[in-house]
Structure formats: C-alpha cells, structure tokens
MIDOSE-1310 file (N, C-alpha, C; in nm, 2 decimals, decimal comma, always signed):
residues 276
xxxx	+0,36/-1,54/+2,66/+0,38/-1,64/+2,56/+0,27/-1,63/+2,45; +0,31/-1,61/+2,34/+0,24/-1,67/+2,23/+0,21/-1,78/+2,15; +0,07/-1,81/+2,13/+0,05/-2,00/+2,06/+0,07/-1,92/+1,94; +0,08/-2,04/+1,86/+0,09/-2,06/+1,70/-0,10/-2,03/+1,67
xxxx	-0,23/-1,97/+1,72/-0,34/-1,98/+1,61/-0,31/-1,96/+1,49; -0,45/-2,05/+1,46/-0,49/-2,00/+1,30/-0,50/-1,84/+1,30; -0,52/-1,82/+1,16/-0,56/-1,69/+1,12/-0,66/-1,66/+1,14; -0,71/-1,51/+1,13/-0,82/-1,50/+1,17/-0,96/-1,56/+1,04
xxxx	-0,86/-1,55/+0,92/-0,99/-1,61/+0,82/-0,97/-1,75/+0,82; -0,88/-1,83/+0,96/-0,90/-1,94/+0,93/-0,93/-1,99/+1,05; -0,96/-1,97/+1,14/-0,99/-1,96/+1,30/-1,15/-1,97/+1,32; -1,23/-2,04/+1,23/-1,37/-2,04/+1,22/-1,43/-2,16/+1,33
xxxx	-1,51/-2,11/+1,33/-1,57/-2,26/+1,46/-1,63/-2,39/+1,37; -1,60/-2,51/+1,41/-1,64/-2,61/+1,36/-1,68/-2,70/+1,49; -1,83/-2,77/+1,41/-1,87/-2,86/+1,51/-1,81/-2,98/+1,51; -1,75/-3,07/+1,60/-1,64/-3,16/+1,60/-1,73/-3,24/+1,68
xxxx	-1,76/-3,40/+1,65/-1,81/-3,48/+1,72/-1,73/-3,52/+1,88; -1,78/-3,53/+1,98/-1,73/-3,55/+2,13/-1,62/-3,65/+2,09; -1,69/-3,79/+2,01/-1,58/-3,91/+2,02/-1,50/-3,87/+1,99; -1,44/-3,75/+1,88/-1,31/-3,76/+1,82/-1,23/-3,69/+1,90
xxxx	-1,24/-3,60/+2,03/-1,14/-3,52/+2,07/-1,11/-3,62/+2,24; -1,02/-3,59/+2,18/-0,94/-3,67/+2,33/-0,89/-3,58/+2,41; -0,91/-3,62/+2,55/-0,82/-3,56/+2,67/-0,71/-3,50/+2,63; -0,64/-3,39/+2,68/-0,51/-3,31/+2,69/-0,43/-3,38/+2,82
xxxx	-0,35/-3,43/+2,78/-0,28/-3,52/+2,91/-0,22/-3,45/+3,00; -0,17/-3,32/+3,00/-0,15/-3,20/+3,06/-0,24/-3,15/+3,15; -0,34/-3,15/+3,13/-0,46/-3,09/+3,21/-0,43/-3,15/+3,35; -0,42/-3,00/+3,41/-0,37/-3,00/+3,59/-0,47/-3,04/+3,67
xxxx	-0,60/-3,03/+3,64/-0,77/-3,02/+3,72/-0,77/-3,22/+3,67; -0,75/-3,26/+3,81/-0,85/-3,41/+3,79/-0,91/-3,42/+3,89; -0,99/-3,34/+3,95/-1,10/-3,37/+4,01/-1,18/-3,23/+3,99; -1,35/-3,28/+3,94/-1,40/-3,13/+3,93/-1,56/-3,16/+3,96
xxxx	-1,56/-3,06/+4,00/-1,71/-3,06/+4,14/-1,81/-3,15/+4,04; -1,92/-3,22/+4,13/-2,01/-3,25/+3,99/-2,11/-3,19/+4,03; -2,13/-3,08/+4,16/-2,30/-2,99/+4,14/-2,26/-2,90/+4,05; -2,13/-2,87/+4,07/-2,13/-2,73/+3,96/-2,08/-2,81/+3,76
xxxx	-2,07/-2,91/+3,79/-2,07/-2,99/+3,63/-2,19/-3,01/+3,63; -2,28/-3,04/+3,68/-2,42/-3,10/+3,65/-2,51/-2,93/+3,63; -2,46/-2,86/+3,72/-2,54/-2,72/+3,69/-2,49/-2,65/+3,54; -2,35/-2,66/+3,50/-2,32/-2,60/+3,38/-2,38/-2,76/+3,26
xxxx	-2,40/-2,84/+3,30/-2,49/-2,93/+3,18/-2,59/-2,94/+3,19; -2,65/-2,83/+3,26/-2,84/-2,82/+3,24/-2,85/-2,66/+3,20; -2,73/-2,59/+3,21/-2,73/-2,47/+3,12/-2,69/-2,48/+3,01; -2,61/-2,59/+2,98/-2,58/-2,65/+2,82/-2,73/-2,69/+2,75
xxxx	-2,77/-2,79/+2,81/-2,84/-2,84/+2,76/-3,00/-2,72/+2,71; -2,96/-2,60/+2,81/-3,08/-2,48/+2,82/-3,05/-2,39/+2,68; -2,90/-2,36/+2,69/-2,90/-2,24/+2,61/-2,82/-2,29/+2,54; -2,68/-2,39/+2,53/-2,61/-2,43/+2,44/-2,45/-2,36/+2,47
xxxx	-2,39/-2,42/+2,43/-2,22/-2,36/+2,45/-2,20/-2,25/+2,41; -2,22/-2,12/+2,49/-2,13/-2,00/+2,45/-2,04/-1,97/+2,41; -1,91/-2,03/+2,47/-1,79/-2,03/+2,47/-1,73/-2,14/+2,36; -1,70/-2,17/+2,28/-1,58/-2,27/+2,20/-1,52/-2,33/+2,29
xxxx	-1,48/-2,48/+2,23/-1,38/-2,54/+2,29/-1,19/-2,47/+2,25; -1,16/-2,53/+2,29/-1,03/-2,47/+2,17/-0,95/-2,67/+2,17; -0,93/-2,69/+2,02/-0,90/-2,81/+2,02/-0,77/-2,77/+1,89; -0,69/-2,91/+1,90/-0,55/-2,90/+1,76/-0,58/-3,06/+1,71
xxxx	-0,59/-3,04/+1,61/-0,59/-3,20/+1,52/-0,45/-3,25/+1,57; -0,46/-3,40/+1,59/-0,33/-3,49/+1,59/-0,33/-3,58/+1,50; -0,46/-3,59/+1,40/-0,43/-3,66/+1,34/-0,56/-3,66/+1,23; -0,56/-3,75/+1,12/-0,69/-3,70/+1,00/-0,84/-3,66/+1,08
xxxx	-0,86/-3,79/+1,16/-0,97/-3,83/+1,25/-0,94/-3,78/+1,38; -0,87/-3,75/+1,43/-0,83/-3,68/+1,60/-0,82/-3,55/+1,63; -0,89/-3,50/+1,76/-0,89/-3,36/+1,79/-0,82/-3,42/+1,94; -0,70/-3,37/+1,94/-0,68/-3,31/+2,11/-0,70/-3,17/+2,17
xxxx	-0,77/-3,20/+2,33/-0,83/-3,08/+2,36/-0,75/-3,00/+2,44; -0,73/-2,85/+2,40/-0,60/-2,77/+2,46/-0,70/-2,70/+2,60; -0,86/-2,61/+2,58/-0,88/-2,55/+2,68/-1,04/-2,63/+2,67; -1,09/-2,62/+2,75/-1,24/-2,65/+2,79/-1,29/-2,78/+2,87
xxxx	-1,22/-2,85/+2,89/-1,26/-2,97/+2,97/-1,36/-2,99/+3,03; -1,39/-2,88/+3,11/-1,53/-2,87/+3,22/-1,64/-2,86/+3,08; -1,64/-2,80/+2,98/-1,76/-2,77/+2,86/-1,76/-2,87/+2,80; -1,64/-2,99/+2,81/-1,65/-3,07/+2,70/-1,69/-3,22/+2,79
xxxx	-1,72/-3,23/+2,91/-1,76/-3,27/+3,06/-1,92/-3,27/+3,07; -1,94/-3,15/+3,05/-2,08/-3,09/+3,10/-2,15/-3,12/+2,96; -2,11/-3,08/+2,80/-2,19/-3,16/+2,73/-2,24/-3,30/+2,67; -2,09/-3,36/+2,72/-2,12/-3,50/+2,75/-2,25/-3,53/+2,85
xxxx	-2,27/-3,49/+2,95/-2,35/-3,54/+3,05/-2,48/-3,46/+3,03; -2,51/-3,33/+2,90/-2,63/-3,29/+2,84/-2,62/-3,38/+2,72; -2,61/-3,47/+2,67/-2,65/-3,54/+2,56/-2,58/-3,56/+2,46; -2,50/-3,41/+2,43/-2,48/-3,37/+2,30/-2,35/-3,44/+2,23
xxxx	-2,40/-3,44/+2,14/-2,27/-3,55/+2,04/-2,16/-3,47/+1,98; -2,22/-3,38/+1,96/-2,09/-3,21/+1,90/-2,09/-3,14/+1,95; -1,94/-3,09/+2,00/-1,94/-2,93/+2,06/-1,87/-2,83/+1,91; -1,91/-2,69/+1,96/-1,85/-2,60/+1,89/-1,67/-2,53/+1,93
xxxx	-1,61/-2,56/+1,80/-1,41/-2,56/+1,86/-1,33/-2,50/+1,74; -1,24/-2,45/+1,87/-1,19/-2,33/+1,75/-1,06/-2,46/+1,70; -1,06/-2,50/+1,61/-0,91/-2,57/+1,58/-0,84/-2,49/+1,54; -0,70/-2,53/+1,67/-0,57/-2,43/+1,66/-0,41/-2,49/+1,62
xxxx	-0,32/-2,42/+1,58/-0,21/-2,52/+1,53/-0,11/-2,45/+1,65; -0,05/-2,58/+1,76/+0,00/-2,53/+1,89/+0,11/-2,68/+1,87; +0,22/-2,65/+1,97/+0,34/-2,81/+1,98/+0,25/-2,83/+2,11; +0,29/-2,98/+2,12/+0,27/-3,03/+2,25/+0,30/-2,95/+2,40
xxxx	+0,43/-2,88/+2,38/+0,43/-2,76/+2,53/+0,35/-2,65/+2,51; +0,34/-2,59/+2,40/+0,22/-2,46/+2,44/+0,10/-2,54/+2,46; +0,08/-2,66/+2,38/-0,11/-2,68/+2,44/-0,08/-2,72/+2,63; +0,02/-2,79/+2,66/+0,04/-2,82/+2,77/+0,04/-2,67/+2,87
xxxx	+0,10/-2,60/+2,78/+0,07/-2,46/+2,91/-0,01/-2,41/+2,91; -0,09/-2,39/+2,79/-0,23/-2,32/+2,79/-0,34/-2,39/+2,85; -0,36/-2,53/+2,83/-0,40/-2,60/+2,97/-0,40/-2,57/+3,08; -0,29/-2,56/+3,11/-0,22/-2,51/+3,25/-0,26/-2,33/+3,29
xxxx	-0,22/-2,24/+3,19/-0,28/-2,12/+3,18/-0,46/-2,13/+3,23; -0,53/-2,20/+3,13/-0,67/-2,18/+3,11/-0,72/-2,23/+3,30; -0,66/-2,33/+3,35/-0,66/-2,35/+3,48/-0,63/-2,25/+3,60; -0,51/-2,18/+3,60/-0,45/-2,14/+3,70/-0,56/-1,99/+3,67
xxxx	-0,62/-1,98/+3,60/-0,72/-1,84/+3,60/-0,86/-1,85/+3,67; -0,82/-2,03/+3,68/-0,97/-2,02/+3,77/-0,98/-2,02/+3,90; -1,09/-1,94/+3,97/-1,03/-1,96/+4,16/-1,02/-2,11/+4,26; -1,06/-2,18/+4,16/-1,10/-2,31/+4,23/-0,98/-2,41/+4,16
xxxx	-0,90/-2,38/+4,13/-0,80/-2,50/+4,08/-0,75/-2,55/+4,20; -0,73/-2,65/+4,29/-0,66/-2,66/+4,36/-0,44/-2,67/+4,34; -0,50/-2,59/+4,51/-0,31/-2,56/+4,55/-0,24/-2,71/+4,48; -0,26/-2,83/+4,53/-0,19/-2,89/+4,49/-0,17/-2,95/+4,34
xxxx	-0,34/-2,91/+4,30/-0,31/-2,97/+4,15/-0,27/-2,86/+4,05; -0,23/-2,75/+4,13/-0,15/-2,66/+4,03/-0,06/-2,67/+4,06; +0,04/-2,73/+4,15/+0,17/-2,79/+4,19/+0,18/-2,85/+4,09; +0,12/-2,99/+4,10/+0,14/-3,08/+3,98/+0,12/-3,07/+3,86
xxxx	+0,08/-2,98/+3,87/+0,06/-2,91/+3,70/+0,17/-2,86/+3,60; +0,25/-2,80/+3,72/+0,36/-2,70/+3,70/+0,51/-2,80/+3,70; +0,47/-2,86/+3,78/+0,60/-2,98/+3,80/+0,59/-3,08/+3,68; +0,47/-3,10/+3,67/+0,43/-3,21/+3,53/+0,52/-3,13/+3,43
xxxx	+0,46/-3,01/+3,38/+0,50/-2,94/+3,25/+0,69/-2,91/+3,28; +0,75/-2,91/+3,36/+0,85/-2,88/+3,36/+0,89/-3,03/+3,37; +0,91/-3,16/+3,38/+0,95/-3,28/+3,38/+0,91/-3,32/+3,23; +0,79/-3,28/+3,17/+0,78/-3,34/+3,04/+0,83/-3,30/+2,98
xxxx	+0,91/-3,13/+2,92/+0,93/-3,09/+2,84/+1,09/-3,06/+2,90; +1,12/-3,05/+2,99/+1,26/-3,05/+3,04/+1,29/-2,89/+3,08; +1,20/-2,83/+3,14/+1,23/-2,70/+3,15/+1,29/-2,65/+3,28; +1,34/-2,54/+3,30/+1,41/-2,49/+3,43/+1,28/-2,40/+3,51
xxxx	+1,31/-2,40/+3,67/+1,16/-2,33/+3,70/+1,19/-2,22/+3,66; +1,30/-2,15/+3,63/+1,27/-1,99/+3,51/+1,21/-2,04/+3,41; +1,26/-2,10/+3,31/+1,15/-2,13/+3,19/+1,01/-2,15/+3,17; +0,97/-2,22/+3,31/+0,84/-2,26/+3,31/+0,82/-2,15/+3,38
xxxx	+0,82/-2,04/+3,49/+0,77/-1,95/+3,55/+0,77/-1,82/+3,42; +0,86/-1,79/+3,36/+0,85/-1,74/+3,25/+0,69/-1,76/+3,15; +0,73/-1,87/+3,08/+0,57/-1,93/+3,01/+0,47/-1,89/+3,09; +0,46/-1,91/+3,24/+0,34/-1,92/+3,32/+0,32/-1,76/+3,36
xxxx	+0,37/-1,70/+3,33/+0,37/-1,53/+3,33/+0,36/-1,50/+3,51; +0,48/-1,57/+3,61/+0,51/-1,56/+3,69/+0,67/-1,58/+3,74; +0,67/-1,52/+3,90/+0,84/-1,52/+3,92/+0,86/-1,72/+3,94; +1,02/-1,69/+3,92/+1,08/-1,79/+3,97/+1,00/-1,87/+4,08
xxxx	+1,05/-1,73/+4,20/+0,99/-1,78/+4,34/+0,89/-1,83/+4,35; +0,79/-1,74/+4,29/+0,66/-1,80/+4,30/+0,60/-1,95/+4,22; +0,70/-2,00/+4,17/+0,69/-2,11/+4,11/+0,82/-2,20/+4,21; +0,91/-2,19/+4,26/+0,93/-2,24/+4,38/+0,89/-2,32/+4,46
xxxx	+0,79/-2,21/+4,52/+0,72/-2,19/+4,65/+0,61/-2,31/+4,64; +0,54/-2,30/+4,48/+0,42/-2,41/+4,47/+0,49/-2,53/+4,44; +0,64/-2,56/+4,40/+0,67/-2,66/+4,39/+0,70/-2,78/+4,50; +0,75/-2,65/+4,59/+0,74/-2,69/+4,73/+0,71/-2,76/+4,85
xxxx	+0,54/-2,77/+4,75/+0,40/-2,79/+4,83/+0,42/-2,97/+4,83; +0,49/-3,00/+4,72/+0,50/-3,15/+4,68/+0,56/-3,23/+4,76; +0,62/-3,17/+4,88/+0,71/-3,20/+4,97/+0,62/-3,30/+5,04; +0,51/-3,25/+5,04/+0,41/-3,36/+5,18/+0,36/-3,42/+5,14
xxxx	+0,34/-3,51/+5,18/+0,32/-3,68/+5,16/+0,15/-3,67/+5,09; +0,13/-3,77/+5,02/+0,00/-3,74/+4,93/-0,15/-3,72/+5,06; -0,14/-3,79/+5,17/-0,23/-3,85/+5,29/-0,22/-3,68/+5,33; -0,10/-3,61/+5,35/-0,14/-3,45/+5,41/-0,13/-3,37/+5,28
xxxx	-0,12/-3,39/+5,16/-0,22/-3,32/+5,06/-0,37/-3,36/+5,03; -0,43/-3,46/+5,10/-0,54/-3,50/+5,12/-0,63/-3,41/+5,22; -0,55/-3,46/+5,34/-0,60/-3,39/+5,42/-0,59/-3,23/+5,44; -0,56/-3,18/+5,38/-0,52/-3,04/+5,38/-0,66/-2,95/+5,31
xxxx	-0,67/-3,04/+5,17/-0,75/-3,04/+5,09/-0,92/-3,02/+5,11; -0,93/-3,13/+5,19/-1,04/-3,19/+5,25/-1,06/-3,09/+5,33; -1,01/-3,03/+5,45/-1,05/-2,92/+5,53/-1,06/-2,79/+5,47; -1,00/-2,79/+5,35/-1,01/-2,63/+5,33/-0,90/-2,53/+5,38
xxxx	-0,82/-2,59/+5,38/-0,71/-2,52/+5,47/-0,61/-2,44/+5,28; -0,54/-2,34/+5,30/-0,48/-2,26/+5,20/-0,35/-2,30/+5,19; -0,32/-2,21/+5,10/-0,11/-2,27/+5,04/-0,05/-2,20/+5,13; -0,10/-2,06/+5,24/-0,01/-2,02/+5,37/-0,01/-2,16/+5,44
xxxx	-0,11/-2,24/+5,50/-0,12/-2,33/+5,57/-0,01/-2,46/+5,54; +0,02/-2,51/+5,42/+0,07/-2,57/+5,42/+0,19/-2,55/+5,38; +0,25/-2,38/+5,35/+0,39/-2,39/+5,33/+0,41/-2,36/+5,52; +0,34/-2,32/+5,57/+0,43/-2,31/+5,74/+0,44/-2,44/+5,80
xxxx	+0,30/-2,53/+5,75/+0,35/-2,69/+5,81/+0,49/-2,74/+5,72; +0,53/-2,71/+5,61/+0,66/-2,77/+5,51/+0,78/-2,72/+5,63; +0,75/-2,65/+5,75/+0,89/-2,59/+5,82/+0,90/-2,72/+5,87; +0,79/-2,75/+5,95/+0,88/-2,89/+6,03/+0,93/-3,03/+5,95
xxxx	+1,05/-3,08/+6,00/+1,11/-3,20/+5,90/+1,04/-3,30/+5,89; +1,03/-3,38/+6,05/+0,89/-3,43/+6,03/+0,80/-3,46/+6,00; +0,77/-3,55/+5,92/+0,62/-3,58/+5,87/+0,60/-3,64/+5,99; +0,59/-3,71/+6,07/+0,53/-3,77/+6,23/+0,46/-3,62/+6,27
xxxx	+0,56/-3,52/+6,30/+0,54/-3,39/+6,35/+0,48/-3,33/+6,26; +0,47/-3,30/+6,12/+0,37/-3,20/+6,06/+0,20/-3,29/+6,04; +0,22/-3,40/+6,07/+0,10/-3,50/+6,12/+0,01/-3,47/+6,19; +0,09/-3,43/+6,30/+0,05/-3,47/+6,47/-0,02/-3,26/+6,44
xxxx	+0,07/-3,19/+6,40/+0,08/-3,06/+6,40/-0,08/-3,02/+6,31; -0,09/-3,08/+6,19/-0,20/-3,09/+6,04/-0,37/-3,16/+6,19; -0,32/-3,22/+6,23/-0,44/-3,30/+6,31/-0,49/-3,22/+6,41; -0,41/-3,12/+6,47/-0,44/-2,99/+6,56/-0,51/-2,92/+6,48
xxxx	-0,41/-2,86/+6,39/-0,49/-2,74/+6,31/-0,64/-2,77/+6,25; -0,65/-2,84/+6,21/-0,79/-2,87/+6,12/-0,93/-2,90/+6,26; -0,87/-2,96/+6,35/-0,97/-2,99/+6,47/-0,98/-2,89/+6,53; -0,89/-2,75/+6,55/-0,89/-2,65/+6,62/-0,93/-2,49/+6,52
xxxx	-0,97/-2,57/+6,40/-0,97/-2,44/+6,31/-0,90/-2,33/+6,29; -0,76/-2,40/+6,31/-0,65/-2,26/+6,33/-0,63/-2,17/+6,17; -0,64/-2,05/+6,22/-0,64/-1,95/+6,08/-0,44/-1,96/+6,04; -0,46/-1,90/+5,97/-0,25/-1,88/+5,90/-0,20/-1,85/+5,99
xxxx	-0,17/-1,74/+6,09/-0,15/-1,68/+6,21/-0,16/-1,84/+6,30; -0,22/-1,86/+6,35/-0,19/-1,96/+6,47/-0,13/-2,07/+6,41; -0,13/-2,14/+6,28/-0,08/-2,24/+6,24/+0,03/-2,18/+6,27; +0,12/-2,06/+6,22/+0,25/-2,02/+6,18/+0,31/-2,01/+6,35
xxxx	+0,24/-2,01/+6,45/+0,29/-1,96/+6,59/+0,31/-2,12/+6,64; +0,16/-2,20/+6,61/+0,24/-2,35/+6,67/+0,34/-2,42/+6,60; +0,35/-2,41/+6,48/+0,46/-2,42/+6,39/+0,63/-2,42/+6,48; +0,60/-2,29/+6,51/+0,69/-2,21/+6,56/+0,72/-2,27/+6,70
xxxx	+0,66/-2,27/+6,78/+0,63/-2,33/+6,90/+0,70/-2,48/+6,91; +0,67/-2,59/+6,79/+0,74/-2,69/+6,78/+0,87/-2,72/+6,74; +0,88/-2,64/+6,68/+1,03/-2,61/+6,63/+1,14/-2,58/+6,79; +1,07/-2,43/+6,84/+1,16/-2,42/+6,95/+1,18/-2,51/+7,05
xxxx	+1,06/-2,60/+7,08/+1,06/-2,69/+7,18/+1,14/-2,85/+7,14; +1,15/-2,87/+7,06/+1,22/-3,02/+6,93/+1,36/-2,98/+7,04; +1,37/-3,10/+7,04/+1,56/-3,16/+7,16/+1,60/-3,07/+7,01; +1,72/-3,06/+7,03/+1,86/-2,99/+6,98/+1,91/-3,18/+6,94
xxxx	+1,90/-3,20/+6,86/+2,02/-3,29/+6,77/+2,16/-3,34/+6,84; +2,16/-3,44/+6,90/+2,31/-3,45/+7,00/+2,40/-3,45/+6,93; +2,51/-3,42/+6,94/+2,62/-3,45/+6,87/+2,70/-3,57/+6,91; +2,67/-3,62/+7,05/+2,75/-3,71/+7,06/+2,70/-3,82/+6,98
xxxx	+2,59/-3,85/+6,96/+2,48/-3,92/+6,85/+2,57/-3,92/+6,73; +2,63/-3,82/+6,65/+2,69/-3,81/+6,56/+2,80/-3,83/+6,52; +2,87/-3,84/+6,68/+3,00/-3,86/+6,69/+3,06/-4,05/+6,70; +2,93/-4,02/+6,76/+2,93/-4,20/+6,75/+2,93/-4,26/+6,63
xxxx	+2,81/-4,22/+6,56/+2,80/-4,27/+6,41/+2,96/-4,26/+6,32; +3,00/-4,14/+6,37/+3,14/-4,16/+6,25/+3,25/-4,25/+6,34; +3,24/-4,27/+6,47/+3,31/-4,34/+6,52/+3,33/-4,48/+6,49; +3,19/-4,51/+6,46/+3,14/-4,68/+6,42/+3,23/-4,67/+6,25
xxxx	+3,17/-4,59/+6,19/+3,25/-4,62/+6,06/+3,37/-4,65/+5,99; +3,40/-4,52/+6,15/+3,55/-4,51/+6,13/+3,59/-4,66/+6,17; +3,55/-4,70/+6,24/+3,62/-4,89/+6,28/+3,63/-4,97/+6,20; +3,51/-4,95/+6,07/+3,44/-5,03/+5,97/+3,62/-5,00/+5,89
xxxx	+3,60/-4,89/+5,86/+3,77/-4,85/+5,75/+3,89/-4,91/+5,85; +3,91/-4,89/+5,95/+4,02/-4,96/+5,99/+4,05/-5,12/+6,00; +3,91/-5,18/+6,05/+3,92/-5,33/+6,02/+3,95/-5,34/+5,87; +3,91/-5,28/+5,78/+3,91/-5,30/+5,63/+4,06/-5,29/+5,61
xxxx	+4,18/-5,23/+5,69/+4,27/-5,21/+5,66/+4,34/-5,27/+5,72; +4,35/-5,33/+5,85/+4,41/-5,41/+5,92/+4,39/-5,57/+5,85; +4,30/-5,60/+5,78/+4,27/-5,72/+5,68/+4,35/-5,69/+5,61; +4,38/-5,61/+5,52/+4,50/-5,62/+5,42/+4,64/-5,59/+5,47
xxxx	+4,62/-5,56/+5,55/+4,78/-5,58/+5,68/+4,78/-5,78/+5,66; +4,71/-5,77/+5,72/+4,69/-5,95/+5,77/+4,72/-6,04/+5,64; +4,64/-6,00/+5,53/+4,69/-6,09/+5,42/+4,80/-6,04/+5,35; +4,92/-5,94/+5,38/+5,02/-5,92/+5,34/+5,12/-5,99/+5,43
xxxx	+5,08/-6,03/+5,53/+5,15/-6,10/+5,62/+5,16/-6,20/+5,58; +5,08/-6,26/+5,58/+5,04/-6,40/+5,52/+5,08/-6,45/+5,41; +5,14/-6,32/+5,33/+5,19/-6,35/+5,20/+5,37/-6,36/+5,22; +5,40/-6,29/+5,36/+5,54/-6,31/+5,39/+5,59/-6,22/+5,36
xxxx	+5,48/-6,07/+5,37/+5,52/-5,95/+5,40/+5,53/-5,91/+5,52; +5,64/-5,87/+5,62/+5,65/-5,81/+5,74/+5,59/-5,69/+5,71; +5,44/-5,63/+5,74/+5,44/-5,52/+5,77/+5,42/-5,49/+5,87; +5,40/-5,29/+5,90/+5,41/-5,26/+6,04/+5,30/-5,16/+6,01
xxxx	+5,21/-5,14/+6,13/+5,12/-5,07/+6,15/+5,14/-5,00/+6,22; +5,08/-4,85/+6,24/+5,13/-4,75/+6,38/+5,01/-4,64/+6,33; +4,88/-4,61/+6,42/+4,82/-4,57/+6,46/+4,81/-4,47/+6,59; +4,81/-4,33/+6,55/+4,79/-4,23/+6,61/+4,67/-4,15/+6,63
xxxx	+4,64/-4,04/+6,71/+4,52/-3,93/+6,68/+4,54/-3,84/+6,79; +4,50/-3,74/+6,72/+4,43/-3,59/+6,78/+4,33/-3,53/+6,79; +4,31/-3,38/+6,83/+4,22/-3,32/+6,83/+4,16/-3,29/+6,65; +4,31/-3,30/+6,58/+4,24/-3,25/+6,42/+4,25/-3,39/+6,32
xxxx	+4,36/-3,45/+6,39/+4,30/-3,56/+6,26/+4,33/-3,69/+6,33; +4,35/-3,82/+6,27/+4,37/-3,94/+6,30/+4,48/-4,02/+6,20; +4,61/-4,03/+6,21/+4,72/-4,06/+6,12/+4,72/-4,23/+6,16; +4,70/-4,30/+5,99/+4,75/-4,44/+6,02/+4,86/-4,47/+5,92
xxxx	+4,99/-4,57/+6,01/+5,08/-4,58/+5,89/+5,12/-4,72/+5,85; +5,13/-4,75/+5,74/+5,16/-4,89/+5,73/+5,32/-4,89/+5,65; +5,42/-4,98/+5,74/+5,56/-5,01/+5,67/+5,58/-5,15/+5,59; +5,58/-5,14/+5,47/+5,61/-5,24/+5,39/+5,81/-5,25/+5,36
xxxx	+5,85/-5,36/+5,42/+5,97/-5,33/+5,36/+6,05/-5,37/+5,21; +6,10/-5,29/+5,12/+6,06/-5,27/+5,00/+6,17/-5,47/+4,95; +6,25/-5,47/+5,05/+6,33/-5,58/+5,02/+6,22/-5,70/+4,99; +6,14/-5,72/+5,07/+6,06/-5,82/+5,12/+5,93/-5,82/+4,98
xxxx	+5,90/-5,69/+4,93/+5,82/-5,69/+4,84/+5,89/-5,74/+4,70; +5,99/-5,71/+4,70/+6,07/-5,73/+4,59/+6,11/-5,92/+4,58; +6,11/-5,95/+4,65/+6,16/-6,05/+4,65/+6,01/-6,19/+4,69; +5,91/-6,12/+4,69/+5,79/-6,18/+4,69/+5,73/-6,17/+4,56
xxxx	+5,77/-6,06/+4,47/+5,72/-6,04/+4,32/+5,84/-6,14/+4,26; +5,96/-6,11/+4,30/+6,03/-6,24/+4,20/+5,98/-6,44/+4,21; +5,93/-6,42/+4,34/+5,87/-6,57/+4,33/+5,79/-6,59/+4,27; +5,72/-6,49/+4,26/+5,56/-6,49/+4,18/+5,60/-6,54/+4,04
C-alpha cells in the first residue's frame, strides 16, 4: 500500500506544538509500558527526538497523529511543548492503517490489541478480511486467525495477557465451546506453566472426554415444539367450529414425516361467507 506523502521538496520537518496534534483514533496500542515510556523520556529529554512524528492537518489549527504515539507520550512527560513532524497528506483509512502498520512492526504490540486493531479498521471503513489483509501486507488466513482471538471473553483476554501466555495458546484454548471449560482449562495452564504442546494435548484431552451431546435431548426439544404448532392449529380448528364450520382433523406419522389434515366442507364455508 501506498500513502498519498508530500513531496520530497515538500516533506520538510516542522516543529508543531504538542497541544495541536491529537490522538489517531485508530491507534491499536492502549496500553504502553511506562518503565520503557519513562526510559525513552529521559532519552528525549538527553538527546532530543531522532525520529519525526508523522502527523496530517485536519484542520487550520489541528494536527492528527498518523505514527509516533510512544514519542509523542515520552515528550510530553520530558517537558517539551514541540515535537519535530513530517506533515503528510493521507484519507482517514490509510492514516488508520499506517497506525496499525507502524504497530504491528513492533514486537511488543499485544496479540489482542492487534486483533482489535484489525477488526477496528475493517468495521470502520467497511472492508472484507481480503481487503484489510491485503493493506496489512498479509494472507487472508492470517488475518482470520487474529480475528478469531476475539472470540474469548475480555476476563480470558486478560488473563491470558497477564501471564504471558502467546496467540498458539489462545487459538488451542478457542477449540473448546465452552467458556466454563476454556476457564477451568486457562486456570490449569497458567498455574501449571504449560508451554503450546501441553496446552494443545489437554485441550485435546477435554474435548475427547466431554459426554457426546444426546440426541434424545434433541429430540425432545423438537418434540415440545412440535406440540406448540399443533395446539396453534387445533385453536383454529376450534374457532372454525365455533363459527359453524364442521371441520375434521386427522393426524398421522412416521419414520419420515408427520401428515396433519384438516377438512373444511366447502358448502358450509360458502354459506358462512353469505351471512357475513
């Protein structure tokens, strides 16, 4: 993917006061260390910003910020009132991916908040996971697979998080249906230090051992319904009667289906619409 920059004789750095540039609402990272924010703002404050922000005007007075957050973080908290920024001319989805880009290159973004990152940008802009894996200069699948992760409840993306446990870890807990059981399953692993290998074996282990699903359970349930539709029809038997229609009911069944018939006789209807 290509952004729209400036030129290169127009791509100059300018110092932009902190107040004016605002958050990129796209930015996937909301939570970020603060020994290593407090260590890169006392190297700010030592040697000064190496790097440029990269920011796009939204308006006379407004900078929104496309890449740098952690620089634009860490000079806030060294003092400084201006950072150095390249102002770039980008739509709202490229700064939203380049955000997202500038993130997903760091080793520390977390699994789930690149989930959300990726699910964000594709619900804001309406894209297909080809489109967005495309932009993100990855497959389908592997945009999938992270979307996947969203499946578990925020309390076991917490906890997941919190131990240190990887995206193998939590796509083999996503096998069981269960949240009770990927619970009970998440509370072993983390107390037992299980590496990807053992999580994926007890994984496995609970699955085989889980009762088999009764059918007669099932058969019940459509049986109940099925009564629900027949009373619903024997009611309109009843108030056809009532109206001084003779009708007739005859109910059969098999192994393949269940045939119900109702006889209205047509004399009887005919001569109930002429009173009317």
């Amino acid at each position: 993917m290509r952004l729209n920059f400036l030129g290169k004789n127009e791509s100059k750095i300018s110092e932009i006061p902190i107040i004016k540039i605002r958050p990129n609402k796209a930015q996937p990272r909301k939570q970020f260390d603060d020994v290593k924010l407090r260590s890169l703002s006392r190297s700010i404050a030592e040697n000064g910003i190496l790097q440029p922000l990269t920011v796009r005007k939204v308006s006379a007075t407004e900078f929104e910020l496309v890449t740098g957050e952690r620089r634009l973080r860490a000079s806030a908290l060294a003092g400084l009132k201006k950072v150095p920024c390249i102002v770039v001319r980008c739509s709202d989805q490229e700064s939203a991916v380049y955000a997202l880009l500038e993130n997903l290159q760091r080793a520390d973004l977390g699994i789930f908040e690149e989930a959300r990152g990726i699910s964000k940008l594709i619900r804001r802009f309406g894209l297909t996971q080809e489109q967005a894996a495309e932009k993100l200069g990855k497959t389908q699948s592997t945009v999938a697979n992270k979307l996947r992760l969203l499946r578990l409840s925020m309390e076991e993306q917490e906890w997941i998080e919190n131990a240190g446990l990887s995206e193998r870890h939590a796509r083999a807990l996503l096998k069981l249906d269960s949240e009770t059981e990927r619970r009970a399953a998440l509370s072993r692993v983390i107390a037992e230090g299980m590496n990807v290998s053992q999580t994926e074996a007890l994984v496995s282990q609970l699955i085989q051992s889980a009762p088999k699903k009764s059918k007669r359970g099932t058969s019940k349930a459509v049986i109940k319904d099925l009564r629900i539709f027949v009373n619903s029809i024997n009611k309109a038997v009843e108030t056809m009667r009532l109206s001084g229609i003779d009708a007739k009911t005859h109910q059969s069944d098999n192994d393949t289906f269940i045939e119900y018939t109702i006889r209205i006789p047509k004399s009887q209807v005919i001569k109930v619409n002429k009173s009317a």
